[in-house]
C-alpha atoms as one frame of an Amber mdcrd trajectory, in Angstrom:
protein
  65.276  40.599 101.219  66.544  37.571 103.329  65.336  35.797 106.452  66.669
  34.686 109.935  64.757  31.773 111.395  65.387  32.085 115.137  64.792  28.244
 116.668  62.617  27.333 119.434  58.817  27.166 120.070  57.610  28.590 118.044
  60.568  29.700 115.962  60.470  32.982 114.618  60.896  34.410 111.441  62.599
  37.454 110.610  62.602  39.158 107.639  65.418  41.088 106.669  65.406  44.348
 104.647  68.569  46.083 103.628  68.269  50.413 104.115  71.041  52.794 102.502
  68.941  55.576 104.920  69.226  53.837 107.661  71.875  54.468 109.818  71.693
  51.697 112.722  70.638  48.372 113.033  66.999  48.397 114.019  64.075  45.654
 114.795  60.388  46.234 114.277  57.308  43.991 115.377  54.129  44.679 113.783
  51.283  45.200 116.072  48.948  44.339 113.352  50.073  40.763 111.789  53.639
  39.690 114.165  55.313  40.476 111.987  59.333  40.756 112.266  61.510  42.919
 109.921  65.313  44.024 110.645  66.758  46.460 109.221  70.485  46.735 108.020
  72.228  49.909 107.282  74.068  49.166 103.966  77.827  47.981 105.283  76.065
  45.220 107.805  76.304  41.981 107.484  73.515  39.866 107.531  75.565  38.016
 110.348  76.261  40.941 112.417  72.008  41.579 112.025  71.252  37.626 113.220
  73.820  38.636 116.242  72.084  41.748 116.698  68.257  39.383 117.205  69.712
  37.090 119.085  70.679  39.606 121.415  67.113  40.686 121.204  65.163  37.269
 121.164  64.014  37.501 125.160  62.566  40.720 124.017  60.997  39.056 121.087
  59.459  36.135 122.386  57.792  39.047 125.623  56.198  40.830 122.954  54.886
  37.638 120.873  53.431  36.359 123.596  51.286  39.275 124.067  50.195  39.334
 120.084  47.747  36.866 118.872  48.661  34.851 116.714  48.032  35.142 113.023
  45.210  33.403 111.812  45.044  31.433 108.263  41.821  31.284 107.154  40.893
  27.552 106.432  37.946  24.794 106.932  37.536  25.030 110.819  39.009  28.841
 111.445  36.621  30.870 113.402  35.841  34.152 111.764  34.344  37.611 112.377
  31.499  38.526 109.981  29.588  41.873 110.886  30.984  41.113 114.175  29.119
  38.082 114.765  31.979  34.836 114.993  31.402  32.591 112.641  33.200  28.913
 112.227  34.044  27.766 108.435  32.779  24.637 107.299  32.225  22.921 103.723
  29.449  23.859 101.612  27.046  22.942  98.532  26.164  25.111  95.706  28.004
  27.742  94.472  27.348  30.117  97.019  29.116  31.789 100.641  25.863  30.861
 102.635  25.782  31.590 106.694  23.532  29.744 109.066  23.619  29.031 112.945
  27.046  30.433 113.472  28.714  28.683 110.266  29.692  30.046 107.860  29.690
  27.298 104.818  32.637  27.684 101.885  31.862  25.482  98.420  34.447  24.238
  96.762  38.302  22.657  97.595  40.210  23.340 100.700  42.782  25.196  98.732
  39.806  27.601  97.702  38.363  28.610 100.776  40.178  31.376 101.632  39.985
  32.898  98.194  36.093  32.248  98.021  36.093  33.347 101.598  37.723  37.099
 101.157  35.666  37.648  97.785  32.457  36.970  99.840  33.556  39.439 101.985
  34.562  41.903  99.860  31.321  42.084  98.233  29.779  42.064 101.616  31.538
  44.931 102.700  31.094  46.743  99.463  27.564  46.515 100.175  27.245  47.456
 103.478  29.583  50.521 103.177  27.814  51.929  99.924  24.034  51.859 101.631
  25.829  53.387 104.820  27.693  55.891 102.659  25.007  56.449 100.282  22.692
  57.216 103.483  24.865  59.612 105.113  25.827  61.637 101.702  22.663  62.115
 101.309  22.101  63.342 104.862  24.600  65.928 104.454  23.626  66.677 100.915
  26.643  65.874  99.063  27.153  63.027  96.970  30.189  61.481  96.647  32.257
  60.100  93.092  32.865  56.727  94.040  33.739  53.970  95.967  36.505  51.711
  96.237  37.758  49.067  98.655  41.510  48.315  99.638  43.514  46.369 102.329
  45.003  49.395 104.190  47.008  48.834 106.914  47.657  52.608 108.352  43.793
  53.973 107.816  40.174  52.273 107.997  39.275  55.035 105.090  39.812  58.061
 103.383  38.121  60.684 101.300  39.651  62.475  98.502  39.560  66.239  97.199
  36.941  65.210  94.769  35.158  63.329  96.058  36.192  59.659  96.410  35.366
  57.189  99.148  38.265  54.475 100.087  37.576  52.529 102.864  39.453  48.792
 104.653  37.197  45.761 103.060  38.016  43.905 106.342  35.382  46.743 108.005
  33.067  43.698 107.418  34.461  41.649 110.254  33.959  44.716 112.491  30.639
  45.375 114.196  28.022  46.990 112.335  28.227  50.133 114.229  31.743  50.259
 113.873  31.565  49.897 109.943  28.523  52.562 109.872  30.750  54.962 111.852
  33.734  54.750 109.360  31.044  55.831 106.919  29.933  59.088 108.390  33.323
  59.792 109.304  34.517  59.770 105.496  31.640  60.930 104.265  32.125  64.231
 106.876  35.007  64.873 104.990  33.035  65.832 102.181  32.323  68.850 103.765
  35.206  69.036 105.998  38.567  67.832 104.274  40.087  68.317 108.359  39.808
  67.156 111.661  38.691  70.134 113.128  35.821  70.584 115.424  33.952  71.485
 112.893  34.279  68.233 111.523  33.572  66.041 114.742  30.152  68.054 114.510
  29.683  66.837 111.054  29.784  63.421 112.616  28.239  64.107 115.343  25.123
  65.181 113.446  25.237  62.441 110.953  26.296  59.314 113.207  25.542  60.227
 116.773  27.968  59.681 119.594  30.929  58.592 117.577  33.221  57.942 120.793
  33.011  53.951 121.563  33.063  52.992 118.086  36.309  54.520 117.179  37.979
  53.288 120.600  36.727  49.758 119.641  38.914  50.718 115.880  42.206  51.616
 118.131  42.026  48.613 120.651  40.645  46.293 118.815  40.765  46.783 115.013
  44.366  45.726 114.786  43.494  41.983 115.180  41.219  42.383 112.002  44.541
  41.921 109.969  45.482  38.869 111.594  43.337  36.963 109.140  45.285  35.716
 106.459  43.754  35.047 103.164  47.127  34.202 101.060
């Protein structure tokens, strides 16, 4: 893969990837990190593609200015925990610790992201095994295990036997939210669909399941803006 860097402020940075599918030239903006990616049909040149966003760049720069911006986490970055924004500071010990509204990171500047996403990774593994754990035993089905990824298309899943995936970046959701996610996987236990059956499965285990899975569509996506790399 190559990149374009379109000038201006902010430039922009496209990432090219090259498609013997694809059968026209075609530009795609991520709703979940800004990201840019063009595609070229093999037989393109990577000119003709930089021609091709130029022509587009008005259209660019509209949607980017509608898309917040990605976010690296560092000293000073303002982060969702549980919901609750917390600001990142230095810390002593060896320890994440959180206090009034900070959120304080041992260790050198380079670290703090790392030490950052493994705090809440374990957080979140927490959290979503005593939410899963209650609600599989609510429904009287206990599940295999548990893992955590960085899925960008689904907040969770549930296999055929019996394994729980779910987002690690739940954490930064509110609490309801991440409890919801729960039942809903954990329904599938019982219902491997999304039939009404189902819903009533979630229903009975979670409650009114409505709010916290429009808060997921409208405002989930900036939960990936964080960048821990």
């Amino acid at each position: 893969m190559g990149q374009i860097r379109l000038p201006g402020n902010p430039p922009i940075e496209v990432t090219l990837r090259r498609s013997a599918r694809a059968r026209r030239l075609s530009l795609r903006l991520s709703r979940l990190d800004g990201r840019v990616t063009l595609t070229l049909p093999n037989g393109v040149s990577e000119r003709e593609g930089r021609d091709f966003v130029l022509s587009k760049e008005s259209w660019l720069r509209g949607h980017l200015d509608g898309h917040e911006a990605a976010c690296v986490v560092n000293f000073g970055s303002v982060l969702p925990v549980a919901g609750v924004e917390l600001t990142l500071a230095p810390g002593t010990g060896r320890s994440v610790r959180t206090r009034d509204g900070v959120l304080h990171v041992p260790g050198a500047e380079d670290q703090v992201a790392r030490r950052t996403q493994a705090f809440l990774k374990t957080l979140a593994r927490d959290r979503l095994a005593i939410a899963s754990d209650r609600y599989a035993a609510a429904l009287g089905k206990p599940y295999n295990r548990l893992t955590l990824r960085d899925t960008r298309s689904r907040w969770g899943s549930c296999t055929a036997d019996g394994g729980l995936m779910y987002s690690w970046r739940l954490i930064m959701a509110p609490p309801e939210v991440l409890d919801y996610v729960a039942a809903h996987e954990v329904a599938h236990l019982q219902e491997m669909n999304h039939s009404p059956a189902f819903w009533a499965v979630v229903e009975r285990l979670y409650g009114d399941w409505r709010a916290p899975r429009r808060w997921l569509r409208e405002a989930g996506p900036a939960l990936h803006r964080y960048r821990f790399d």
